[in-house]
N, CA, C and O of each residue as an XYZ file, in Angstrom:
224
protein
N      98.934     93.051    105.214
C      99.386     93.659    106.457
C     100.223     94.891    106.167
O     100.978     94.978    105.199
N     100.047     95.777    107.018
C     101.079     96.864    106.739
C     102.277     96.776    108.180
O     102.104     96.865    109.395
N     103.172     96.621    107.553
C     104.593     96.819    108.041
C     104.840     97.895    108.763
O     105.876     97.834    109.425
N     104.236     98.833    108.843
C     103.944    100.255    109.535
C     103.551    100.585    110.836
O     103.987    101.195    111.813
N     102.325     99.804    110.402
C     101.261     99.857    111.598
C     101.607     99.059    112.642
O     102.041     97.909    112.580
N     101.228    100.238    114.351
C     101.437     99.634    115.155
C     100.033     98.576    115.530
O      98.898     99.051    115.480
N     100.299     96.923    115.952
C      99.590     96.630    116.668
C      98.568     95.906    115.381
O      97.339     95.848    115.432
N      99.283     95.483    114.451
C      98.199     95.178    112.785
C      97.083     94.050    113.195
O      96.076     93.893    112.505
N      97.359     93.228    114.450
C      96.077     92.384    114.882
C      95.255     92.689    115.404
O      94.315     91.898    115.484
N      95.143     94.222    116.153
C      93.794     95.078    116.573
C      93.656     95.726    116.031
O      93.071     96.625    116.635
N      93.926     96.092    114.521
C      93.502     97.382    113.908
C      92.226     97.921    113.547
O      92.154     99.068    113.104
N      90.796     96.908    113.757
C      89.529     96.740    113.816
C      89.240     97.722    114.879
O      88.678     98.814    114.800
N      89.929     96.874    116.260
C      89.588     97.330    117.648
C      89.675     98.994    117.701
O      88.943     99.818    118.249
N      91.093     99.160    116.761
C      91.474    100.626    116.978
C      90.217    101.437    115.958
O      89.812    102.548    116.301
N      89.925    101.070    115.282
C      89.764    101.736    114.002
C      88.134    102.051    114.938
O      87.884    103.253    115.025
N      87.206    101.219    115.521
C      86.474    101.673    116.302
C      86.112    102.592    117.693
O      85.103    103.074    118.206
N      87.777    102.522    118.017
C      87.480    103.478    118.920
C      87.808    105.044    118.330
O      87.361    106.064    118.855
N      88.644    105.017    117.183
C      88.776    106.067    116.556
C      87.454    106.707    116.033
O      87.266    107.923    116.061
N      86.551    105.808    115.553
C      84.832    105.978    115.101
C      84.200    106.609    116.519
O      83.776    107.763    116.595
N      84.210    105.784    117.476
C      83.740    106.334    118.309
C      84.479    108.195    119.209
O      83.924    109.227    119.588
N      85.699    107.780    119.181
C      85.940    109.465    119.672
C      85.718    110.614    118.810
O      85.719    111.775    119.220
N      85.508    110.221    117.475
C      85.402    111.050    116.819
C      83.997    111.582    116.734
O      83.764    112.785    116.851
N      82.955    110.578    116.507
C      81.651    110.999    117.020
C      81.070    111.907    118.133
O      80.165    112.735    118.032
N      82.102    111.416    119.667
C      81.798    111.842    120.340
C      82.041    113.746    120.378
O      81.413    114.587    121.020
N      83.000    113.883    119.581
C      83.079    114.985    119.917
C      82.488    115.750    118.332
O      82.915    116.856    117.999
N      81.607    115.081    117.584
C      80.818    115.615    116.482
C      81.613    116.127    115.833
O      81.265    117.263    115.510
N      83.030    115.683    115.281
C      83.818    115.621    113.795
C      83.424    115.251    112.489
O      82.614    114.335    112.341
N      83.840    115.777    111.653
C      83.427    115.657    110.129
C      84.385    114.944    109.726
O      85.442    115.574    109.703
N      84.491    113.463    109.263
C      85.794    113.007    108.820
C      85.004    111.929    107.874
O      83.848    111.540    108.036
N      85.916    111.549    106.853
C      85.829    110.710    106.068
C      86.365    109.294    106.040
O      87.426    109.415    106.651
N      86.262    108.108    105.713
C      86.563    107.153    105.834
C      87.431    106.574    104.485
O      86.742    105.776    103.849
N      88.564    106.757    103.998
C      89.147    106.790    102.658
C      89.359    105.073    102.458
O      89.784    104.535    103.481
N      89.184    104.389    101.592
C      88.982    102.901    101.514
C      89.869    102.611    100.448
O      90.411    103.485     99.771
N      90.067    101.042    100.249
C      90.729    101.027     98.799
C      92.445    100.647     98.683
O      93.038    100.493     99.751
N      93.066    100.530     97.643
C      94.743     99.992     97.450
C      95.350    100.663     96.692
O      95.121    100.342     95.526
N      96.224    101.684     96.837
C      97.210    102.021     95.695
C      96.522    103.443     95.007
O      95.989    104.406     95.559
N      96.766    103.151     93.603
C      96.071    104.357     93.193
C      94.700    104.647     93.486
O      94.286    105.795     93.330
N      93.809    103.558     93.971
C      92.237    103.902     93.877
C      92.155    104.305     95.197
O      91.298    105.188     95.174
N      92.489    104.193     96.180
C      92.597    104.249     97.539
C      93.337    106.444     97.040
O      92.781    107.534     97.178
N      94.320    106.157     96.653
C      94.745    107.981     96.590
C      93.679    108.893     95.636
O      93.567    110.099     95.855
N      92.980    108.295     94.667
C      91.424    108.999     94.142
C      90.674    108.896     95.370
O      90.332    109.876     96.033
N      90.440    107.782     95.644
C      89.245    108.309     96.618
C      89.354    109.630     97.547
O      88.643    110.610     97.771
N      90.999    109.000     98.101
C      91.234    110.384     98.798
C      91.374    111.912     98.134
O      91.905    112.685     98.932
N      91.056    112.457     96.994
C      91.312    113.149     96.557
C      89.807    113.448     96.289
O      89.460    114.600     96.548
N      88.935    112.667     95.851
C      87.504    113.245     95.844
C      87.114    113.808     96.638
O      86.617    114.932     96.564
N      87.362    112.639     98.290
C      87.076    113.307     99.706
C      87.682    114.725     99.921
O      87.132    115.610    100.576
N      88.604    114.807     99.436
C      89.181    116.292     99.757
C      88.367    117.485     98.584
O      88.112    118.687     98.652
N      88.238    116.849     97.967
C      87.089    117.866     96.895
C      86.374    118.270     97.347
O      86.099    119.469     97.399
N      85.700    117.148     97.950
C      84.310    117.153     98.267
C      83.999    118.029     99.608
O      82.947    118.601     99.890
N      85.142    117.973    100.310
C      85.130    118.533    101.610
C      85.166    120.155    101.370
O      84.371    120.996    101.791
N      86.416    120.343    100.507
C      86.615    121.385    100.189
C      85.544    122.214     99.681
O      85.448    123.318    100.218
N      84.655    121.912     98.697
C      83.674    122.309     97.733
C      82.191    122.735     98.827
O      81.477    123.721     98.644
N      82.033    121.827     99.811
C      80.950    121.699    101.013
C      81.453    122.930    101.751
O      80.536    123.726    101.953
N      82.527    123.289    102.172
C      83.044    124.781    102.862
C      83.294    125.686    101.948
O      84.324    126.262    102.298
N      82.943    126.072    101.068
C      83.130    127.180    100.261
C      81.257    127.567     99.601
O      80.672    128.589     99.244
N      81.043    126.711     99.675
C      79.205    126.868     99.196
C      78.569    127.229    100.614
O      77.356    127.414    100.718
């Protein structure tokens, strides 16, 4: 659980409507997964990767 987060027993619920508004309005976003350090690589590829896709 994160101590942070508002509302940690719908965070499914939220996390889908976030999928869905974001679709709706045809955003480019990534989904970063993972714990700790592997969770901050991933996020750092995604930002590569994003980065590298707007410059080509």
């Amino acid at each position: 659980d994160d101590p942070l987060r508002d509302f940690p027993n719908l965070r499914e619920h939220f996390m889908q409507v976030w999928h869905n508004e974001l679709h709706a309005i045809h955003a480019t976003y990534q989904v970063i997964s993972g714990l700790g350090e592997d969770r901050f690589q991933n996020a750092r590829i995604a930002v590569a990767n994003f980065l590298s896709s707007r410059l080509s």
